[in-house]
Structures are given as structure tokens and as C-alpha cells.
GURO-583718 format. One record per atom (N, C-alpha, C): residue number from 1; atom name; residue in three letters; x, y, z. Coordinates in steps of 0.2 Angstrom, whole numbers, plus 5000, padded with zeros to 4 digits. Layout:
BEGIN
NUM, CA, ala, X, Y, Z
...
This chain:
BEGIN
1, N, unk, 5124, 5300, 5388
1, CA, unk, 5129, 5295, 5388
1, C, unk, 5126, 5288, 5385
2, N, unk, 5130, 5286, 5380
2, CA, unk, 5127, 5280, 5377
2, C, unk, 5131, 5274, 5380
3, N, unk, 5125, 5270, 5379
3, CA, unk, 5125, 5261, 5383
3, C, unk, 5131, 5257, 5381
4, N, unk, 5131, 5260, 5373
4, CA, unk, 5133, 5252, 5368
4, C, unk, 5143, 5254, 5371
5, N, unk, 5144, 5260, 5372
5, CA, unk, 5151, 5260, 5373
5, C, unk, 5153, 5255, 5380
6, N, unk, 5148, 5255, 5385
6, CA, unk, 5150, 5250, 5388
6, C, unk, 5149, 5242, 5391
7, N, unk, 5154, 5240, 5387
7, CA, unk, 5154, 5230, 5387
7, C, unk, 5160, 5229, 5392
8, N, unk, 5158, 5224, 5391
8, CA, unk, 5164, 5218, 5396
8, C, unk, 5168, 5212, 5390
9, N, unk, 5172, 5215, 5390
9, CA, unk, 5180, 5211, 5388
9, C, unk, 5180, 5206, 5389
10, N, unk, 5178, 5199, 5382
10, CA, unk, 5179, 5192, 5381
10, C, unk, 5185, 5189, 5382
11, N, unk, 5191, 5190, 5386
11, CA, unk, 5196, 5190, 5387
11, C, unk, 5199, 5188, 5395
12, N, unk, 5206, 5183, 5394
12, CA, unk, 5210, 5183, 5400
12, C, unk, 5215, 5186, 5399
13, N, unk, 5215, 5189, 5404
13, CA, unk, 5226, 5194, 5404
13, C, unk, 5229, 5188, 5408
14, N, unk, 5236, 5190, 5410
14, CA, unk, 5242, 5185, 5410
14, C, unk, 5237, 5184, 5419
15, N, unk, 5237, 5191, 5422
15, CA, unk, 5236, 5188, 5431
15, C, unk, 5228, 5184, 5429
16, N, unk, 5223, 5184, 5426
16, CA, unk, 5217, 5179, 5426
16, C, unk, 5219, 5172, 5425
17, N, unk, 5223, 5169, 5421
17, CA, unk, 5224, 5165, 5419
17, C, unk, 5228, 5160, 5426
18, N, unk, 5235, 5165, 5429
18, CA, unk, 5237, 5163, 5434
18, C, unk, 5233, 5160, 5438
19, N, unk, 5227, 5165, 5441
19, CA, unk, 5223, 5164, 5445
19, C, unk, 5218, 5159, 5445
20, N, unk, 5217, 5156, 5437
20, CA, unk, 5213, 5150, 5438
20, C, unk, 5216, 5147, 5440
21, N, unk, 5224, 5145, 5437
21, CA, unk, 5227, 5137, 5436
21, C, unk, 5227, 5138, 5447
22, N, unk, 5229, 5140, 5448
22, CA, unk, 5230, 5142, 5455
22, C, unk, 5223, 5138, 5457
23, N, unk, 5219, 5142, 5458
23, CA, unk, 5213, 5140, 5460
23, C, unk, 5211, 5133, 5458
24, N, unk, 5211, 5130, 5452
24, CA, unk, 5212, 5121, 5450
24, C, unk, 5213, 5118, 5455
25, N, unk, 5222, 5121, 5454
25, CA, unk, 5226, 5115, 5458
25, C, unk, 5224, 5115, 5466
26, N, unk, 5225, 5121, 5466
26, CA, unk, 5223, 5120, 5476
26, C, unk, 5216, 5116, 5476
27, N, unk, 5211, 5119, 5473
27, CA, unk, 5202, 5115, 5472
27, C, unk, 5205, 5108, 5475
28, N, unk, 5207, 5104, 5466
28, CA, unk, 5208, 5098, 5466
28, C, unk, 5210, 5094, 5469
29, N, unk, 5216, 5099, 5472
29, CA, unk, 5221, 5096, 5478
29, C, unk, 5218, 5093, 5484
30, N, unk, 5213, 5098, 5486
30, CA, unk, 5212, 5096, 5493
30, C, unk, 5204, 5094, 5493
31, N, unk, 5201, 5092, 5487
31, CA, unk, 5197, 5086, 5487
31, C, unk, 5200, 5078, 5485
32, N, unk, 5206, 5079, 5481
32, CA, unk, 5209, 5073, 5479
32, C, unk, 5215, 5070, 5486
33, N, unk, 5217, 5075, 5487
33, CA, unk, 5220, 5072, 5497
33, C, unk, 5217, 5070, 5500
34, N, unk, 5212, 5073, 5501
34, CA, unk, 5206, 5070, 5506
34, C, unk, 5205, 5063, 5506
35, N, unk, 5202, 5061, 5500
35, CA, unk, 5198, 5054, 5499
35, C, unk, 5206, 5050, 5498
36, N, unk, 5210, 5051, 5495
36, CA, unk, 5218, 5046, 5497
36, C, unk, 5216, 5046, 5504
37, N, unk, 5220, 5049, 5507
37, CA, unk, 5221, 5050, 5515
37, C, unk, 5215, 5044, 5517
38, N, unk, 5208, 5047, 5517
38, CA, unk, 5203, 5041, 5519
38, C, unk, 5203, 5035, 5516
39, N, unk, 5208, 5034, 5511
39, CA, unk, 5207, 5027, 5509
39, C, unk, 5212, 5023, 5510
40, N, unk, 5215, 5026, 5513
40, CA, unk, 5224, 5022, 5516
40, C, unk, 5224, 5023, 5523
41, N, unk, 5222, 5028, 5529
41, CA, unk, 5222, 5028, 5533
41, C, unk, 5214, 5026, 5535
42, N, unk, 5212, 5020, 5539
42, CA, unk, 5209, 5018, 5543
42, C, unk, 5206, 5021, 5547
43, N, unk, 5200, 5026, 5548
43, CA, unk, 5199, 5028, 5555
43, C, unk, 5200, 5035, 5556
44, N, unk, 5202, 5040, 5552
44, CA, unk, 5205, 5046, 5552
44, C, unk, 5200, 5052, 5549
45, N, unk, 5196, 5047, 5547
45, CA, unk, 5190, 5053, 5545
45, C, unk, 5187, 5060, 5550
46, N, unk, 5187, 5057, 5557
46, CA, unk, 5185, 5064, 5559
46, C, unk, 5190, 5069, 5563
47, N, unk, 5198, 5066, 5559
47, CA, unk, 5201, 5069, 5564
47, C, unk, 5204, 5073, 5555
48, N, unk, 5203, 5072, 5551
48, CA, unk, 5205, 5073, 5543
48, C, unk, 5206, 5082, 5544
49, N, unk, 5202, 5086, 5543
49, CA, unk, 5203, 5093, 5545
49, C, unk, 5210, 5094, 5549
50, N, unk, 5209, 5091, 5556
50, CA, unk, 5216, 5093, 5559
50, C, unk, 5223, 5092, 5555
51, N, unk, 5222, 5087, 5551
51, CA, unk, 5228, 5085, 5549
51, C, unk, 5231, 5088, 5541
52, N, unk, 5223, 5091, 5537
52, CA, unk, 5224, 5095, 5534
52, C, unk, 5226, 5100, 5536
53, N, unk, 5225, 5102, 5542
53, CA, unk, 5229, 5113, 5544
53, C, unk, 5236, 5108, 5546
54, N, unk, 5238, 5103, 5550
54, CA, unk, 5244, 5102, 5552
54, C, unk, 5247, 5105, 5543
55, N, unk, 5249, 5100, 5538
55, CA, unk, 5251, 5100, 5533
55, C, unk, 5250, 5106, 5529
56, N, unk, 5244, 5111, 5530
56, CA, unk, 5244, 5118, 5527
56, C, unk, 5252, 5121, 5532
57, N, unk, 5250, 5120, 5537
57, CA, unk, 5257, 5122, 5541
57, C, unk, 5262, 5123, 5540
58, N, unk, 5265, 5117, 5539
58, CA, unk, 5271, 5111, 5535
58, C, unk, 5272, 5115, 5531
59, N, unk, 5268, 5117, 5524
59, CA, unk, 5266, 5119, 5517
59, C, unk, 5270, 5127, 5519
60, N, unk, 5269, 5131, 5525
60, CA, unk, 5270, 5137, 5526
60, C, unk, 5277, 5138, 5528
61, N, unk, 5279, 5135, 5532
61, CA, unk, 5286, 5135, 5534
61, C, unk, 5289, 5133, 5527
62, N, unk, 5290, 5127, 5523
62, CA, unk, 5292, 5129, 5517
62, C, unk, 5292, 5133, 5513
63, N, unk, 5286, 5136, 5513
63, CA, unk, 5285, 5143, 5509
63, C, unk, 5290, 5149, 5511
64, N, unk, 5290, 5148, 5518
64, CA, unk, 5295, 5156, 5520
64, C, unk, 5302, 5152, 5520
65, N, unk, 5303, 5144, 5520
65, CA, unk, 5310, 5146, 5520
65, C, unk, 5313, 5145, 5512
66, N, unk, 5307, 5145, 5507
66, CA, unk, 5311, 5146, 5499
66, C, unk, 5312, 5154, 5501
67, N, unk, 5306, 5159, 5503
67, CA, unk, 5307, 5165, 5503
67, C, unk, 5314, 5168, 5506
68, N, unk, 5316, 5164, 5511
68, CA, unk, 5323, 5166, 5515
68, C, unk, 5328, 5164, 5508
69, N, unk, 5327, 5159, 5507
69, CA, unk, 5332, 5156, 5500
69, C, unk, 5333, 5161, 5495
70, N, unk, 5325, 5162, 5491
70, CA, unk, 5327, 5170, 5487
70, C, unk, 5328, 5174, 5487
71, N, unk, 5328, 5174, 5493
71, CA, unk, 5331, 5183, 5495
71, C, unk, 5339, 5183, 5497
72, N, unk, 5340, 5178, 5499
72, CA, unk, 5349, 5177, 5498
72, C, unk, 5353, 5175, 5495
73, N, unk, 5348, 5177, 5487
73, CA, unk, 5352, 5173, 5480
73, C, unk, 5347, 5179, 5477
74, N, unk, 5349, 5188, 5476
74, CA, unk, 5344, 5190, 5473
74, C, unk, 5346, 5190, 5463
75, N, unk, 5352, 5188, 5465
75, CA, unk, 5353, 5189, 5456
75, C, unk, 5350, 5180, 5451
76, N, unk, 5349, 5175, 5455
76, CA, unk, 5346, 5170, 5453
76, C, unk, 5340, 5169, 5451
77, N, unk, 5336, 5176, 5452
77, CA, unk, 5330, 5176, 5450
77, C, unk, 5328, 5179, 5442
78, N, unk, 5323, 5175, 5439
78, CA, unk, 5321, 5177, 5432
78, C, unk, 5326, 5173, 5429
């Protein structure tokens, strides 16, 4: 079996690419919320976690109810 046949692909496809910007923005997000949040609210430092899951929360019921939305508009999509 010869070595040279197998390398590794200097390339992004369409899902790698998605997957960075994804992973950016959440990263950035939730370093760059954080220190806002601490710098506006007074005192909320060790309660900051709690109110990051609240919000994650918040985030999710949004999320299923665009999902409800989609789904009862299946020709609006694309």
C-alpha cells in the first residue's frame, strides 16, 4: 500500500465553513455579553451564569417557535 496516496484535503466545503461562522459568533457572543452585562449591571457578577442559562432559555422557546412558524408556511421556504 503506498503512503503518498494518502493526504489530507487543504480545503473548506459549504458545512465547514458554516460551522466556523457558527462557532465565531456564539464564542464571541458570549465573551462579548458577559463583560457588557458586568459593565452595566452593578453587582451581578456572581449571579451572571444564572442569567446567561435564563436567556439561553428565552433563545430556545424562540427557536421552536420560528420552528412552529416553518412548518406552517412549508412553501415559504428557500
Amino acid at each position: 500500500m503506498d503512503d503518498t496516496s494518502k493526504k489530507l484535503v487543504r480545503g473548506l466545503g459549504l458545512v465547514g465553513i458554516i460551522a466556523l461562522g457558527v462557532d465565531n459568533v456564539i464564542g464571541g457572543g458570549i465573551n462579548y455579553v458577559s463583560v457588557q452585562i458586568q459593565g452595566k449591571v452593578v453587582g451581578i457578577g456572581p449571579h451572571l451564569p444564572l442569567v446567561m442559562l435564563i436567556d439561553g432559555l428565552v433563545a430556545l422557546f424562540i427557536a421552536i417557535t420560528y420552528s412552529y412558524l416553518g412548518s406552517a408556511m412549508p412553501r415559504s421556504r428557500w
